[in-house]
LUMMITI-674322 format. One record per atom (N, C-alpha, C): residue number from 1; residue in one letter; chain; x, y, z. Coordinates in steps of 0.05 Angstrom, whole numbers, always signed. Atoms other than C-alpha are relative to their C-alpha. Example, Ala and Ser with C-alpha at 12.3 -4.5 7.8 and 13.67 -1.06 7.14 Angstrom:
2
1|A|A|+18|-24|+0
1|A|A|+246|-90|+156
1|A|A|+18|+24|+0
2|S|A|-16|-24|-1
2|S|A|+273|-21|+143
2|S|A|-15|+22|+14
***
This chain:
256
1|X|A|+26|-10|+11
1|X|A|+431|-300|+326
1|X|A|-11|+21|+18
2|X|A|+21|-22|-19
2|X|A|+398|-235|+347
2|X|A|-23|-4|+13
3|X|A|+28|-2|-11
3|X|A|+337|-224|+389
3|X|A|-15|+16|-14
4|X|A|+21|-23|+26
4|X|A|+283|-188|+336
4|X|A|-24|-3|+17
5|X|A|+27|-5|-5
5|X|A|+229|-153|+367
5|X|A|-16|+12|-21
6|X|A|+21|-5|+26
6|X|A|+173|-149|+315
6|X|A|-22|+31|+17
7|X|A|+25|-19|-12
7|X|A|+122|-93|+365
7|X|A|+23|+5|+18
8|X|A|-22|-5|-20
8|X|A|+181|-55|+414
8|X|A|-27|+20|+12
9|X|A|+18|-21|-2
9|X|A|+118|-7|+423
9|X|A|-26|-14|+15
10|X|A|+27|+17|-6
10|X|A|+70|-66|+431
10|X|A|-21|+0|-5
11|X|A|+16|-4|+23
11|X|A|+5|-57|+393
11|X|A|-5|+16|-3
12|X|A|+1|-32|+17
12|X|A|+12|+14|+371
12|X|A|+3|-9|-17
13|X|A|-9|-3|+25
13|X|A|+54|-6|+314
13|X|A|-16|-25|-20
14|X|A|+21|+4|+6
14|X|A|+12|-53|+294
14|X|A|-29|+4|-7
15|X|A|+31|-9|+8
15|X|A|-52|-32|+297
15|X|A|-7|+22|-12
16|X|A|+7|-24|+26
16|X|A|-33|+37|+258
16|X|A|+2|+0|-11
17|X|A|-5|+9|+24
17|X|A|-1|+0|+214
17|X|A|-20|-14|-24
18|X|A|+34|+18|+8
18|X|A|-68|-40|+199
18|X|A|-7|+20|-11
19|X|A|+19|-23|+8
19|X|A|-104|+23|+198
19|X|A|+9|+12|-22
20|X|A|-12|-3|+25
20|X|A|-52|+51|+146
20|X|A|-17|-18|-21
21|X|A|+4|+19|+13
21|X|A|-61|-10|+112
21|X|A|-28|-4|-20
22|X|A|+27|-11|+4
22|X|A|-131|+3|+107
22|X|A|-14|+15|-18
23|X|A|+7|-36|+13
23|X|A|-136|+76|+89
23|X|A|+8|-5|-36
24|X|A|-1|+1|+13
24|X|A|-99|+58|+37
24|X|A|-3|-15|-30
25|X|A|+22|+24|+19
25|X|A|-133|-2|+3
25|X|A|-24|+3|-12
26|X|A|+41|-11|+12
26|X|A|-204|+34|+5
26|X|A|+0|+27|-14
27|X|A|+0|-18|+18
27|X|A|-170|+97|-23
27|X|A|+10|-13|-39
28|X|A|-11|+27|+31
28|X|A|-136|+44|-84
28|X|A|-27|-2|-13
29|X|A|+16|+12|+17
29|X|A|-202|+8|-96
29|X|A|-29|+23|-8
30|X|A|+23|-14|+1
30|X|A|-250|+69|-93
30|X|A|+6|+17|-22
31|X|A|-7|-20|+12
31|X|A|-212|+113|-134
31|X|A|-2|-21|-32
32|X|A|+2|+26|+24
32|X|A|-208|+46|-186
32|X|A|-35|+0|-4
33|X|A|+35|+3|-4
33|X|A|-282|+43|-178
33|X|A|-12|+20|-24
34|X|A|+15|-23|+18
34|X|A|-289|+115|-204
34|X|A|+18|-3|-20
35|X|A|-7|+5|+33
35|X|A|-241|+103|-263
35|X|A|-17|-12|-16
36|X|A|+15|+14|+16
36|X|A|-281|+45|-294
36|X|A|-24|+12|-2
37|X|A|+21|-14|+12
37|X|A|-339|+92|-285
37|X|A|+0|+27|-23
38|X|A|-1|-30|+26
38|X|A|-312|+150|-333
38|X|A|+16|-15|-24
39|X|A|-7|+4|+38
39|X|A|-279|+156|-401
39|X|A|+31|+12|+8
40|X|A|-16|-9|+16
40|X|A|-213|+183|-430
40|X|A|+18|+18|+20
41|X|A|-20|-9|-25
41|X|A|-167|+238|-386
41|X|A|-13|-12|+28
42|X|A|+8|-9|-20
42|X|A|-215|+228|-335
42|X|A|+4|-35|+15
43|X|A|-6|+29|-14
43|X|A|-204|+155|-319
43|X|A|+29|-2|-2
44|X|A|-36|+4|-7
44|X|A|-125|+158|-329
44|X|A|+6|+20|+20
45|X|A|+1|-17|-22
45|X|A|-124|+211|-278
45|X|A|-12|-11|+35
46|X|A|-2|+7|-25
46|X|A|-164|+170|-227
46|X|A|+8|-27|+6
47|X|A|-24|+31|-8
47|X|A|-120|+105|-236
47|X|A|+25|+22|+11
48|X|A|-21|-13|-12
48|X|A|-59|+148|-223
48|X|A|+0|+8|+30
49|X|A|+11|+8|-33
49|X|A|-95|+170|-160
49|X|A|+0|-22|+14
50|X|A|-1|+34|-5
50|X|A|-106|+95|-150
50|X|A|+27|-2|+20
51|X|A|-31|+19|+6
51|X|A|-34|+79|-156
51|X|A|+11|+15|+22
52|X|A|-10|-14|-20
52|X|A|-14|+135|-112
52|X|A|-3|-12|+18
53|X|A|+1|+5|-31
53|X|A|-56|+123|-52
53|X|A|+7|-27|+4
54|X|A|-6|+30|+1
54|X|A|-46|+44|-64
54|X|A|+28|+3|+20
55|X|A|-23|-1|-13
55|X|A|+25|+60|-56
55|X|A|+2|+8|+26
56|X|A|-6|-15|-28
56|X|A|+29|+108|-7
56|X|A|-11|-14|+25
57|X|A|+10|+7|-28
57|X|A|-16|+77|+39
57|X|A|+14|-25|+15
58|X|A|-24|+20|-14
58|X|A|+23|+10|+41
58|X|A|+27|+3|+3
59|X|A|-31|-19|-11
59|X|A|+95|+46|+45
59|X|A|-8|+2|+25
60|X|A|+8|-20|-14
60|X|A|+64|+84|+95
60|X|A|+3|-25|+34
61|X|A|+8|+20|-11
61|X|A|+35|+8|+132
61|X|A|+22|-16|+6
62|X|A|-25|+18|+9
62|X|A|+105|-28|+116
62|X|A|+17|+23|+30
63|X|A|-6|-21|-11
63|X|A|+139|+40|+151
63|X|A|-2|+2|+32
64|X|A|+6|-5|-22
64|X|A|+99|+47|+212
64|X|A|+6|-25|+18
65|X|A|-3|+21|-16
65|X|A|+105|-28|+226
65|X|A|+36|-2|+7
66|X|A|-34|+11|-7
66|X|A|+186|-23|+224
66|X|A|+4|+22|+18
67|X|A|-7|-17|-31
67|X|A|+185|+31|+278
67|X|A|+2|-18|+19
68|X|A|-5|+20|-27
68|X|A|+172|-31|+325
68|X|A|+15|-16|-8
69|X|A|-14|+24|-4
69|X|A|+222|-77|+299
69|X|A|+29|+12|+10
70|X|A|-23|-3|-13
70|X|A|+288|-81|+345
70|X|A|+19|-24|-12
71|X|A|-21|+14|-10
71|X|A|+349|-116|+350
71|X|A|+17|+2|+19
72|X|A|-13|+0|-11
72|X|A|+385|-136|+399
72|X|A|+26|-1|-5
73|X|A|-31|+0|+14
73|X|A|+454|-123|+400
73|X|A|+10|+17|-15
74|X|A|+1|-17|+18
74|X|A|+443|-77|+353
74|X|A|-14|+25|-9
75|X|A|+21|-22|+9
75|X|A|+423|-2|+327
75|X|A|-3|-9|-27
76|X|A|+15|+0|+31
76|X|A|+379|+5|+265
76|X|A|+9|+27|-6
77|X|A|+1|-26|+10
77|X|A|+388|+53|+215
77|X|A|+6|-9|-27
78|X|A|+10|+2|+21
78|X|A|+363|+63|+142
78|X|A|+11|+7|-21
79|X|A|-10|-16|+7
79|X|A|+394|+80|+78
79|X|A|-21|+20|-16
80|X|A|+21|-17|-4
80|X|A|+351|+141|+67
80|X|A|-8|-7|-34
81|X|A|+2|-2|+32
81|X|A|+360|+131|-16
81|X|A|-21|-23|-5
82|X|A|+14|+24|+2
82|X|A|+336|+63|-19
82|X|A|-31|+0|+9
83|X|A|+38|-10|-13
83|X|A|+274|+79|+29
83|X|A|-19|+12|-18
84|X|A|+13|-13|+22
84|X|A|+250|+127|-18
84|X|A|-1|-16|-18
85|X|A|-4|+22|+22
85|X|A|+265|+75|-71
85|X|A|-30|-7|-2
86|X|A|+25|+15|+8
86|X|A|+217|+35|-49
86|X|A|-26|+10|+5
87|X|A|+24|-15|-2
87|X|A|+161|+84|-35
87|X|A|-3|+6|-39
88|X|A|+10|-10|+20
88|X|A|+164|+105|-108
88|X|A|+0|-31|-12
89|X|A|+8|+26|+12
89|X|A|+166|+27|-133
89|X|A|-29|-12|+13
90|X|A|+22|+11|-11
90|X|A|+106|+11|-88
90|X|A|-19|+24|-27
91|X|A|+22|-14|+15
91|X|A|+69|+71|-128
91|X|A|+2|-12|-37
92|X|A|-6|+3|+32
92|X|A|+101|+54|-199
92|X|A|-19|-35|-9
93|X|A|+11|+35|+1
93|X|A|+82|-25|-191
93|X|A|-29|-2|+0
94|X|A|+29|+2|-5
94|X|A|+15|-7|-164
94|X|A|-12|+13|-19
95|X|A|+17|-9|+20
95|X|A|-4|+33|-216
95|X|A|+2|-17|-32
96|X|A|+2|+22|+17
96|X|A|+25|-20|-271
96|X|A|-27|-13|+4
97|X|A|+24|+15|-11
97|X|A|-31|-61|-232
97|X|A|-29|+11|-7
98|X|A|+21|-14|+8
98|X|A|-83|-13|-238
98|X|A|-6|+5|-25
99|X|A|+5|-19|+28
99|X|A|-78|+12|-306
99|X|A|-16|-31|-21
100|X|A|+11|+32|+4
100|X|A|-85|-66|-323
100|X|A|-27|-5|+1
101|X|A|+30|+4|-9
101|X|A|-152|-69|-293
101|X|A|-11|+21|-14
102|X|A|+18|-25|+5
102|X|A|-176|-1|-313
102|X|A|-3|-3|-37
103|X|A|+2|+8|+26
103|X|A|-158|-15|-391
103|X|A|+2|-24|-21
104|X|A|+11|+20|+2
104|X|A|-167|-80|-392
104|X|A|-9|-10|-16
105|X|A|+25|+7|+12
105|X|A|-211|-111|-447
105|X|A|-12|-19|+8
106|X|A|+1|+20|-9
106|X|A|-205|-174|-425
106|X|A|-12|-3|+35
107|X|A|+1|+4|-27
107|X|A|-235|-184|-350
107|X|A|+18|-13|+16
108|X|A|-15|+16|-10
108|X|A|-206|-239|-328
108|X|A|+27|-8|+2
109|X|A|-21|+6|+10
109|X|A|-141|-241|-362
109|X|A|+11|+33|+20
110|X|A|-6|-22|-7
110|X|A|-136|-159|-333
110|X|A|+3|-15|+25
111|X|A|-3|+2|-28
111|X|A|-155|-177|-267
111|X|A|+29|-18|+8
112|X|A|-28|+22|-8
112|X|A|-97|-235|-262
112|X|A|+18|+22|-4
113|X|A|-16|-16|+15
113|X|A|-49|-189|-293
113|X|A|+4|+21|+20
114|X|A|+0|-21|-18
114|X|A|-69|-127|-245
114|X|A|+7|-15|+26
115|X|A|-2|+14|-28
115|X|A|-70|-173|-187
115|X|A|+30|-9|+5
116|X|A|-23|+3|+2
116|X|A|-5|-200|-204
116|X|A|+29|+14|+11
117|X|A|-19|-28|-1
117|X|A|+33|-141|-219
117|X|A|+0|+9|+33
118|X|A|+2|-16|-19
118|X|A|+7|-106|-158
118|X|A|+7|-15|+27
119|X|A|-13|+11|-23
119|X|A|+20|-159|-104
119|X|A|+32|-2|-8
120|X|A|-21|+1|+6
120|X|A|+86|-170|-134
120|X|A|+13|+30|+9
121|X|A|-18|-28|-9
121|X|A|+100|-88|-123
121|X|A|+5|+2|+30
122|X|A|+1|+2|-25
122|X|A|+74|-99|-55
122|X|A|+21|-20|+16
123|X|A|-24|+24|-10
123|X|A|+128|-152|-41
123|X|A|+27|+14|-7
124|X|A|-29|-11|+6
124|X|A|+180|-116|-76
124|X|A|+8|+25|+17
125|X|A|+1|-23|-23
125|X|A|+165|-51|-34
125|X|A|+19|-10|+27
126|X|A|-9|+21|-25
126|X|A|+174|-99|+30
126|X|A|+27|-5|-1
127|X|A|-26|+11|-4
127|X|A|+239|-129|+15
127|X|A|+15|+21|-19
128|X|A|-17|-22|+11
128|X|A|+268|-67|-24
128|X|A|+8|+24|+32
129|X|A|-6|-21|-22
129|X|A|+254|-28|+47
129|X|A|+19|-21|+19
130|X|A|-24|+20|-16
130|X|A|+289|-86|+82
130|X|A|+25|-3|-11
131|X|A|-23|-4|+23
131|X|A|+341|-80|+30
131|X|A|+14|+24|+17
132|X|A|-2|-21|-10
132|X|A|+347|-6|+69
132|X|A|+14|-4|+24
133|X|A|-12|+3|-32
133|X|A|+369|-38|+132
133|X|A|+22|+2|+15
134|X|A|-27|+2|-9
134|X|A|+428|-29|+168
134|X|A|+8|+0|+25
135|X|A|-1|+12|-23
135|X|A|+453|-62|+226
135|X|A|+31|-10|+3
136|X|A|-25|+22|-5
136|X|A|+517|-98|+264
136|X|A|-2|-28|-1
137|X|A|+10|+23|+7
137|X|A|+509|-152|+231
137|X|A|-3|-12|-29
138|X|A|+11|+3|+30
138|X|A|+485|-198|+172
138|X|A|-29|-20|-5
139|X|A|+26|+5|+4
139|X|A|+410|-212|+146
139|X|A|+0|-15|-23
140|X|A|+18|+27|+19
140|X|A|+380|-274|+116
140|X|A|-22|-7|+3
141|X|A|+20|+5|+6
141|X|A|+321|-300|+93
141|X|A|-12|-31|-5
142|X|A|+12|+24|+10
142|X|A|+271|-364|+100
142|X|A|-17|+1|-19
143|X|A|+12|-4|+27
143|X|A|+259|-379|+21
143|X|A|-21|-10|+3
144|X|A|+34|+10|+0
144|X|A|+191|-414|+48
144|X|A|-9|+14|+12
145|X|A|+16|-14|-2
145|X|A|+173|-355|+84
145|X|A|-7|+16|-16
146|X|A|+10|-22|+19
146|X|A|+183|-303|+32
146|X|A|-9|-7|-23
147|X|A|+17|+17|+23
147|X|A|+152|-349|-18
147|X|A|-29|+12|+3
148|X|A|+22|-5|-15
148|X|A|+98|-349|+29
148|X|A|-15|+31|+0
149|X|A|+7|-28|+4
149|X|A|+96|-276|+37
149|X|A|-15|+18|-23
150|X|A|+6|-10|+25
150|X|A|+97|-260|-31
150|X|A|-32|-15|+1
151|X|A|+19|+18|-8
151|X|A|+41|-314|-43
151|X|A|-33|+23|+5
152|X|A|+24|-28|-13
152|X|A|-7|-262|+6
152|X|A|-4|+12|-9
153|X|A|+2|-37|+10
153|X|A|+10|-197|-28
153|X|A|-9|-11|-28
154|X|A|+17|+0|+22
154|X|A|-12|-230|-91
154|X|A|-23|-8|-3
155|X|A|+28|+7|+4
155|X|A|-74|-258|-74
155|X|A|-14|+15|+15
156|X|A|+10|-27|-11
156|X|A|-89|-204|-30
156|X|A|-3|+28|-24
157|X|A|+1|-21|+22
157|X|A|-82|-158|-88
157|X|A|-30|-9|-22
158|X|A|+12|+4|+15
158|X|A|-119|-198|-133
158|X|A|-36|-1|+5
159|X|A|+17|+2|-9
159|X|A|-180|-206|-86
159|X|A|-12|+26|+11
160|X|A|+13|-30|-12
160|X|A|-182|-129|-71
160|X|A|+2|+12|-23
161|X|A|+3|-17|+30
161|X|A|-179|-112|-149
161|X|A|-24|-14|-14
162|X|A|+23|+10|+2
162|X|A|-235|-165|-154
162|X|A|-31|+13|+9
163|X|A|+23|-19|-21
163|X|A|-285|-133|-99
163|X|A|+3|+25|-18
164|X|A|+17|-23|+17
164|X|A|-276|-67|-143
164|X|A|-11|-4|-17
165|X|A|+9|-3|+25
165|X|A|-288|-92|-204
165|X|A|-37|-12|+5
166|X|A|+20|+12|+2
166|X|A|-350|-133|-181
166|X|A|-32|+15|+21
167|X|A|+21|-2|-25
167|X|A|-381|-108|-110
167|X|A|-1|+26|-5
168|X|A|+10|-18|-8
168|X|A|-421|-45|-107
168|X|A|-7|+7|+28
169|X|A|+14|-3|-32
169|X|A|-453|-49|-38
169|X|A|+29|+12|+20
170|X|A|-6|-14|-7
170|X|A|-420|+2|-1
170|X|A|+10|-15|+31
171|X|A|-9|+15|-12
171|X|A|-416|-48|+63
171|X|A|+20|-24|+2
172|X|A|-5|+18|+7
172|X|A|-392|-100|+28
172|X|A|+32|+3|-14
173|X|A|-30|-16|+9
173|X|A|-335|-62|-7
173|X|A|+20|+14|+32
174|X|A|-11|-10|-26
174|X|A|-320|-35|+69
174|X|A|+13|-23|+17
175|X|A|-15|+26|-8
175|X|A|-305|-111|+85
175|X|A|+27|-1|-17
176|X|A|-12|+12|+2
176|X|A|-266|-123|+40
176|X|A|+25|+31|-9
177|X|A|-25|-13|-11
177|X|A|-220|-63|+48
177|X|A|+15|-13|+24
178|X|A|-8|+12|-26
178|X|A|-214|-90|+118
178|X|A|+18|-27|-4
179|X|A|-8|+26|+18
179|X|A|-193|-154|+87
179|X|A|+22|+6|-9
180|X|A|-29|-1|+19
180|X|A|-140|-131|+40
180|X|A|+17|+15|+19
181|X|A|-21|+0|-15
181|X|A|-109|-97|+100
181|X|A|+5|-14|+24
182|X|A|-7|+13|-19
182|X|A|-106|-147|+143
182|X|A|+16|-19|-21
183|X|A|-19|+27|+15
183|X|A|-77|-192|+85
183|X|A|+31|+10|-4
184|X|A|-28|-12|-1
184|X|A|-24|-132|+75
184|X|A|+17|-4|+31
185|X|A|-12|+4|-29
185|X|A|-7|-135|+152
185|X|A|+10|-24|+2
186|X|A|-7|+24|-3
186|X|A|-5|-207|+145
186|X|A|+32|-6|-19
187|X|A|-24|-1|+12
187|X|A|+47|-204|+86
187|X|A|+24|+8|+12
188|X|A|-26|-15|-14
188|X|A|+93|-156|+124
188|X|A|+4|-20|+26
189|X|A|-12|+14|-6
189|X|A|+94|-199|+180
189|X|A|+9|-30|-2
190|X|A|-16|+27|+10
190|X|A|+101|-260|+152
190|X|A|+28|-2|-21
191|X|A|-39|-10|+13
191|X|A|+168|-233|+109
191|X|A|+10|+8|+24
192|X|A|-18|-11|-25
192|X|A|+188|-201|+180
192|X|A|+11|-30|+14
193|X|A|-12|+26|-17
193|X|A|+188|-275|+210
193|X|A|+15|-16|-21
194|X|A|-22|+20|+26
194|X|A|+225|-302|+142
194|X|A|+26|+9|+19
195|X|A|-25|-11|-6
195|X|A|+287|-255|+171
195|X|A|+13|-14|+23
196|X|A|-17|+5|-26
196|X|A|+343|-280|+209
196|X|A|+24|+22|-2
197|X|A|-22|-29|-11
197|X|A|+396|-228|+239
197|X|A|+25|-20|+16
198|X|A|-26|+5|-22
198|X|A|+462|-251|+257
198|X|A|+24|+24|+14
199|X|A|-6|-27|-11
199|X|A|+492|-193|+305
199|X|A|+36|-7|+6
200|X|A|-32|-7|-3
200|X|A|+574|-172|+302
200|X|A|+4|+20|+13
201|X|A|+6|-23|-15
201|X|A|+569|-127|+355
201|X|A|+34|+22|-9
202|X|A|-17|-20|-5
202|X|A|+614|-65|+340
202|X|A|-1|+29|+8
203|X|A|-11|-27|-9
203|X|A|+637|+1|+355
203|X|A|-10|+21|-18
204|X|A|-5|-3|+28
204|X|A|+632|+28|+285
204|X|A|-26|+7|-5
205|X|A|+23|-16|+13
205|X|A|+582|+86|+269
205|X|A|-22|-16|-18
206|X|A|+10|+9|+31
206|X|A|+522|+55|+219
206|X|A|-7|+22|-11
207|X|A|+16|-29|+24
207|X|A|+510|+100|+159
207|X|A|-35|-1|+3
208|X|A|+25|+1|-4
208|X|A|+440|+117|+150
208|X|A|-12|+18|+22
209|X|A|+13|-17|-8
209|X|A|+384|+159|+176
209|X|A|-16|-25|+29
210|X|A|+11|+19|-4
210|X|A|+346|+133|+241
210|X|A|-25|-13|+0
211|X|A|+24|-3|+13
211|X|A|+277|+110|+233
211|X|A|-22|+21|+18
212|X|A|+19|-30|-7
212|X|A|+250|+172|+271
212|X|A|+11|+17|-8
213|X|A|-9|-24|+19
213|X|A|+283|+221|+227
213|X|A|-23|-11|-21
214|X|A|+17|+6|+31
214|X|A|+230|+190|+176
214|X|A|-30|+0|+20
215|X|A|+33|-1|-12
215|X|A|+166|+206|+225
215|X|A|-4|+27|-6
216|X|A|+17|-21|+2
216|X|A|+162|+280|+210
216|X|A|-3|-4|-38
217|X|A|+8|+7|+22
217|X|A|+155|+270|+137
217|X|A|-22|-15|-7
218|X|A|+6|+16|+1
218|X|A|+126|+210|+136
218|X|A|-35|+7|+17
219|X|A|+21|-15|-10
219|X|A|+71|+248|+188
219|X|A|-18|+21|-14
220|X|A|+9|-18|+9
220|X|A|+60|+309|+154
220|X|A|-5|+2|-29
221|X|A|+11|+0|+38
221|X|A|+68|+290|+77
221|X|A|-16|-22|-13
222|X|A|+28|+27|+2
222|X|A|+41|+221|+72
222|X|A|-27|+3|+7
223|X|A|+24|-1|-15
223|X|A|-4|+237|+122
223|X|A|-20|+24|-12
224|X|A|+15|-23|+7
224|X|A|-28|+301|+98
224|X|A|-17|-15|-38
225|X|A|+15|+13|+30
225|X|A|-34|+268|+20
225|X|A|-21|-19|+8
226|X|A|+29|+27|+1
226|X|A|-76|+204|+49
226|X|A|-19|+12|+2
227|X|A|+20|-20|-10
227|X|A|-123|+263|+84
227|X|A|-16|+13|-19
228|X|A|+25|-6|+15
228|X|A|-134|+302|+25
228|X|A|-3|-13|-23
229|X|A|+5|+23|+15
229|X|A|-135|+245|-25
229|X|A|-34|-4|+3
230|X|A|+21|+12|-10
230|X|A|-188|+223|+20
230|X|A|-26|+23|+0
231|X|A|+16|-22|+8
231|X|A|-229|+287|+17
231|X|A|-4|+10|-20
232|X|A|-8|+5|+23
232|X|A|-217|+284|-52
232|X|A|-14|-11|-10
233|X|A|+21|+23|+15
233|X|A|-255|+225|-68
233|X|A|-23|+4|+15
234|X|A|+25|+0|-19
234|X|A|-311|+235|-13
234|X|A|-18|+24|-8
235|X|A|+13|-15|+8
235|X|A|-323|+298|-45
235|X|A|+2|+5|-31
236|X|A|-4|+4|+38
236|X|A|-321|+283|-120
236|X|A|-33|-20|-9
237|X|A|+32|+18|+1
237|X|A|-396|+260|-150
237|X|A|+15|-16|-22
238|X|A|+4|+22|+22
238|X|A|-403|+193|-183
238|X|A|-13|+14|-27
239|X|A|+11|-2|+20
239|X|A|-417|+180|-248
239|X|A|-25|+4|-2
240|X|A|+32|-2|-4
240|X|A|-488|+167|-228
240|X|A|+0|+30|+5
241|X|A|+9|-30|-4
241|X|A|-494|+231|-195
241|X|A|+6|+31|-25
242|X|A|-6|-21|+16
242|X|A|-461|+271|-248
242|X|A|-20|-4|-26
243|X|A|+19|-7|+13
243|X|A|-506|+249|-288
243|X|A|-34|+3|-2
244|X|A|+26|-14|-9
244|X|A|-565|+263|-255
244|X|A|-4|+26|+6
245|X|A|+5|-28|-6
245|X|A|-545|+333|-246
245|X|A|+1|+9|-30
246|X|A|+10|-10|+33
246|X|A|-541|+339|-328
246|X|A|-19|-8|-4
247|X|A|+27|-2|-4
247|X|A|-603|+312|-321
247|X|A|-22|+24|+1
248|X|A|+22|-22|-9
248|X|A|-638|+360|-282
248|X|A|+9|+24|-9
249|X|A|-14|-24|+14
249|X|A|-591|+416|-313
249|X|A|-18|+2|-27
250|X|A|+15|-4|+27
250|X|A|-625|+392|-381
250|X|A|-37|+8|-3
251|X|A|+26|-7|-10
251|X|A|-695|+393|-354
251|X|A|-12|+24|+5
252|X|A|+9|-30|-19
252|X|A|-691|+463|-325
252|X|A|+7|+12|-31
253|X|A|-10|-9|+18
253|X|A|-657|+480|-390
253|X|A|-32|-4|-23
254|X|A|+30|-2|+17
254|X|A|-728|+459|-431
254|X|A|-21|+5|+8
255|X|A|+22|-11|-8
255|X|A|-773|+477|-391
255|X|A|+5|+36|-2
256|X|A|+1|-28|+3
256|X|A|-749|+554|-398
256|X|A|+3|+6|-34
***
């Protein structure tokens, strides 16, 4: 049995991974926020946004945390196809999830449904990128951790598609971003400690890219999309406000 270091970095990869985790939970539920406040293109346009940053930000969280995992005995290396795989199933799943909530009729029956779906993508992401792995060796899994795992990413989902639909308060929605990424962090490593690694030490090239060939991308295109995503929505007026400016647009308009 291998030696698996989960942090080779020690709480870098962790704690950016959080922050990831984060970024991209409060860009998910904010952008969901402003869907249920509009109508017709203009709300399928900002679930899609949703779904994106959803994705991207936990890819991104999933990603940063497997820069610190090692093996002993053994190099890592990814197969680059699959990786991508699961960056576009984290967005495809998450936006199943979202679209659920956003057109909805039903509340309750949506919310389960979105929550579902969307922890389920978030799990499939996870073990589709572990799917990517490649090592001297062969990888198994404890079915009561990744039970477990799963488990998280769905009630973590369902509890951060809840807080949009219900919490306004601008503090209170800032918890529970914080919240849904510490429950994502929690998922990832609780599927990382499901893994066992049994190491066949060889000689014998592994296919695959290594996982710092996936930091300038992963830096500059992720990174750059979460950025202006995020400037995106910070500078986009609410419903309220938009319609306080046809308001005062109509006002100025009768009084001349």
């Amino acid at each position: 049995m291998g030696h698996m270091d989960h942090a080779s970095f020690g709480w870098l990869t962790p704690t950016l991974s959080y922050a990831m985790a984060c970024v991209g939970s409060a860009l998910g539920l904010r952008c969901t926020v402003r869907a249920l406040a509009a109508t017709g293109r203009s709300r399928r346009n900002w679930l899609i946004t949703a779904a994106s940053a959803l994705g991207t930000g936990i890819w991104t969280m999933h990603f940063i945390a497997m820069l610190g995992f090692g093996v002993s005995g053994s190099e890592i290396r990814y197969d680059v196809p699959l990786t991508v795989l699961s960056l576009l199933v984290a967005m495809l799943v998450a936006g199943i999830g979202v679209f659920a909530v956003g057109y909805g009729r039903r509340r309750p029956r949506a919310l389960a449904a979105g929550g579902l779906t969307t922890g389920l993508g978030v799990a499939s992401m996870h073990y589709l990128g572990m799917a990517a792995l490649r090592l001297h060796g062969t990888v198994s899994y404890d079915p009561w951790l990744v039970g477990l795992s799963v488990l998280i990413a769905v009630v973590a989902a369902t509890a951060a598609l809840w807080a949009a639909l219900t919490i306004r308060a601008p503090l209170v929605v800032a918890g529970a971003c914080l919240v849904m990424g510490a429950a994502v962090s929690s998922m990832h490593y609780t599927g990382m400690l499901a893994v066992r690694v049994a190491v066949h030490p060889s000689v014998q090239a592994l296919p695959g890219a290594r996982a710092t060939a996936f930091l300038f991308p992963l830096v500059v295109g992720l990174g750059s999309y979460l950025f202006l995503t995020s400037a995106f929505v910070a500078l986009s007026p609410t419903a309220r406000e938009r319609a306080a400016s046809e308001s005062a647009e109509s006002l100025r308009e009768a009084a001349v």
